[in-house]
C-alpha atoms as a printed R data frame, in Angstrom:
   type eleno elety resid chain resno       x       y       z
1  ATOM     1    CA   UNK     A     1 101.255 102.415  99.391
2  ATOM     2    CA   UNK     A     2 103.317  99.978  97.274
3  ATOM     3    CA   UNK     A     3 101.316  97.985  94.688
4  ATOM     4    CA   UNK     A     4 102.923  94.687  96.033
5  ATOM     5    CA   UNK     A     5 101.064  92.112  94.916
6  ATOM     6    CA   UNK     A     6  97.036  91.958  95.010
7  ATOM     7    CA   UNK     A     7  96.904  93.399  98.505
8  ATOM     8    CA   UNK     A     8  96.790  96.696  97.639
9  ATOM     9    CA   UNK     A     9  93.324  96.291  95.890
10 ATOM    10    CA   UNK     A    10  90.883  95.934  99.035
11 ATOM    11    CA   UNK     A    11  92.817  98.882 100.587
12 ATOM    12    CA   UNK     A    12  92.161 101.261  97.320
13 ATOM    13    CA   UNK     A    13  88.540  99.796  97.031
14 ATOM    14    CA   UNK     A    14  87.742 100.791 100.597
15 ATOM    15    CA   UNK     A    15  89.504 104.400 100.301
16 ATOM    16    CA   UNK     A    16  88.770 105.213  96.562
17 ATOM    17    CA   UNK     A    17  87.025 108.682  96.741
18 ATOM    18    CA   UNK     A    18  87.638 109.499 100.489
19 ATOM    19    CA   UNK     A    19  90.901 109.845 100.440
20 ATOM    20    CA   UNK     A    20  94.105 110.833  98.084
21 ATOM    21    CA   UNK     A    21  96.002 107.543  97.517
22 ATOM    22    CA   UNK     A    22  98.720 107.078  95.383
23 ATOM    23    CA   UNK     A    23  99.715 103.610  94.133
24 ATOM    24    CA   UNK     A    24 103.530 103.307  93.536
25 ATOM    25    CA   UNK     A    25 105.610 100.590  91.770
26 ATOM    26    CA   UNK     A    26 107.410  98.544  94.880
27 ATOM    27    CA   UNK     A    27 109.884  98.338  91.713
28 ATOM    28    CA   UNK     A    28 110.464 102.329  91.511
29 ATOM    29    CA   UNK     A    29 110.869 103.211  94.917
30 ATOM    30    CA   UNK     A    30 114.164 102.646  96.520
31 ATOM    31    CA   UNK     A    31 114.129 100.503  99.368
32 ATOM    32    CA   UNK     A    32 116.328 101.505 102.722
33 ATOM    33    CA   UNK     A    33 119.327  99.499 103.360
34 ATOM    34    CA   UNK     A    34 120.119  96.931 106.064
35 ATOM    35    CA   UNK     A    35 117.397  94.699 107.891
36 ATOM    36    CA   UNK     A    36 114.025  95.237 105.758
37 ATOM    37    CA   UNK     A    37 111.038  96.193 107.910
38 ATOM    38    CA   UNK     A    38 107.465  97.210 107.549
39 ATOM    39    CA   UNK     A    39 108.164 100.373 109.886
40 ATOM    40    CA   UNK     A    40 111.821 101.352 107.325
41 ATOM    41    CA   UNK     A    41 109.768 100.776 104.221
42 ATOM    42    CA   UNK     A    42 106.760 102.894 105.612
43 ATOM    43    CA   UNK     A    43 109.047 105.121 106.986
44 ATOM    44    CA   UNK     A    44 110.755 105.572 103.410
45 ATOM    45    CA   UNK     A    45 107.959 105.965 101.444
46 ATOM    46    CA   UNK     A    46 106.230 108.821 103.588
47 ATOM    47    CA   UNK     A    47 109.843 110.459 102.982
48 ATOM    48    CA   UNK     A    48 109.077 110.047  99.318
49 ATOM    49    CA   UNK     A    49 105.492 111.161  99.416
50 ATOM    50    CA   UNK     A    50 106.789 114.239 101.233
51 ATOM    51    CA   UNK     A    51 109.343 115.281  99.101
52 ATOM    52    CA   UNK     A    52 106.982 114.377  95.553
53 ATOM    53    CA   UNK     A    53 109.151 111.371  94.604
54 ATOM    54    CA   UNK     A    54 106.402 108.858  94.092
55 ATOM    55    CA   UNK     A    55 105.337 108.365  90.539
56 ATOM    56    CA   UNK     A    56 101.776 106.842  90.929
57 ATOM    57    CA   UNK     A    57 100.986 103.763  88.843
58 ATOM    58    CA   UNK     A    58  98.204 103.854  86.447
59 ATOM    59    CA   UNK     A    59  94.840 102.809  88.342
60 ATOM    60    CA   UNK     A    60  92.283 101.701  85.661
61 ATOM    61    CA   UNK     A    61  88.966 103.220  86.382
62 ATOM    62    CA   UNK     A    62  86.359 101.647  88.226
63 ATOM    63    CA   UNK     A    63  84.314 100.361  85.523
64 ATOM    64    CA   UNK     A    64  87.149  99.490  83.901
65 ATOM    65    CA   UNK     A    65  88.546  97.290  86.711
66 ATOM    66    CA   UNK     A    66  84.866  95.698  87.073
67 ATOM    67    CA   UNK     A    67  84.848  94.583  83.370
68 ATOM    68    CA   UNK     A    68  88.666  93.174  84.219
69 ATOM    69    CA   UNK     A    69  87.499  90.881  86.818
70 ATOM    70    CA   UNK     A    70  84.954  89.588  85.175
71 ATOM    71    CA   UNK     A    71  86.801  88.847  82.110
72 ATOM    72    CA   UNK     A    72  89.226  87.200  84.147
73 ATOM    73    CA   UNK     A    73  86.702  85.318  86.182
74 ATOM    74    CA   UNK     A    74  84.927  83.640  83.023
75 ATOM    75    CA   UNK     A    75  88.192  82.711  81.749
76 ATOM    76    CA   UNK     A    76  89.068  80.833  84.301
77 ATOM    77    CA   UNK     A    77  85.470  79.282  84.388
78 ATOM    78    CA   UNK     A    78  85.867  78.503  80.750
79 ATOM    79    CA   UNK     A    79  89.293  77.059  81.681
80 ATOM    80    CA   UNK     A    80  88.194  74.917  84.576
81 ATOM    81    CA   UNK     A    81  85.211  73.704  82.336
82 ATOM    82    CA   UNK     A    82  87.470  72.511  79.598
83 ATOM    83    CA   UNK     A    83  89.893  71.101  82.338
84 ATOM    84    CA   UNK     A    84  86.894  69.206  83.375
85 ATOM    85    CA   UNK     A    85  85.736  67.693  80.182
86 ATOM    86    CA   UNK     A    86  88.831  66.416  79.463
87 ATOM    87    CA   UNK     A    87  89.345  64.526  82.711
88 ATOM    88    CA   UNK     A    88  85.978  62.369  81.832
89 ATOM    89    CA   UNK     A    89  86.307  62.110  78.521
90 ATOM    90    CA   UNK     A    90  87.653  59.011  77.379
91 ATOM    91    CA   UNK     A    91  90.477  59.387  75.068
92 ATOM    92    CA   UNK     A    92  90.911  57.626  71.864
């Protein structure tokens, strides 16, 4: 599975334990050439898998990733808080 993006995260949540996954930088894996589809790129990266040519990305642990989201979530509480104050306060 490519890490493209975030959508990789509900995917490794729901499978994490059950099943092997590896993570791979989109970046690191060659892409086929021509017209770009879902079924080439899938295609491609089984290829890959198969012949042990995927270098899995680093997956933070669990616990690790839990703190993360948190962390991010307050800051962008504290963020949106500030943004707020600012908006009624009158400025001098």
């Amino acid at each position: 599975m490519e890490s493209t993006g975030h959508f990789w995260i509900p995917v490794h949540a729901a499978l994490e334990g059950v099943v092997e996954l590896i993570v791979a930088n989109a970046y690191k894996i060659k892409h086929t050439l021509g017209r770009k589809t879902d079924v080439a790129d899938s295609e491609w990266i089984a290829e890959l898998c198969l012949n042990n040519m995927i270098e899995p990305s680093r997956i933070f642990p669990k616990a690790d990733r839990d703190l993360r989201s948190l962390t991010r979530a307050r800051e962008g509480y504290v963020r949106d808080l500030s943004r707020e104050k600012n908006r009624v306060s009158p400025s001098s």
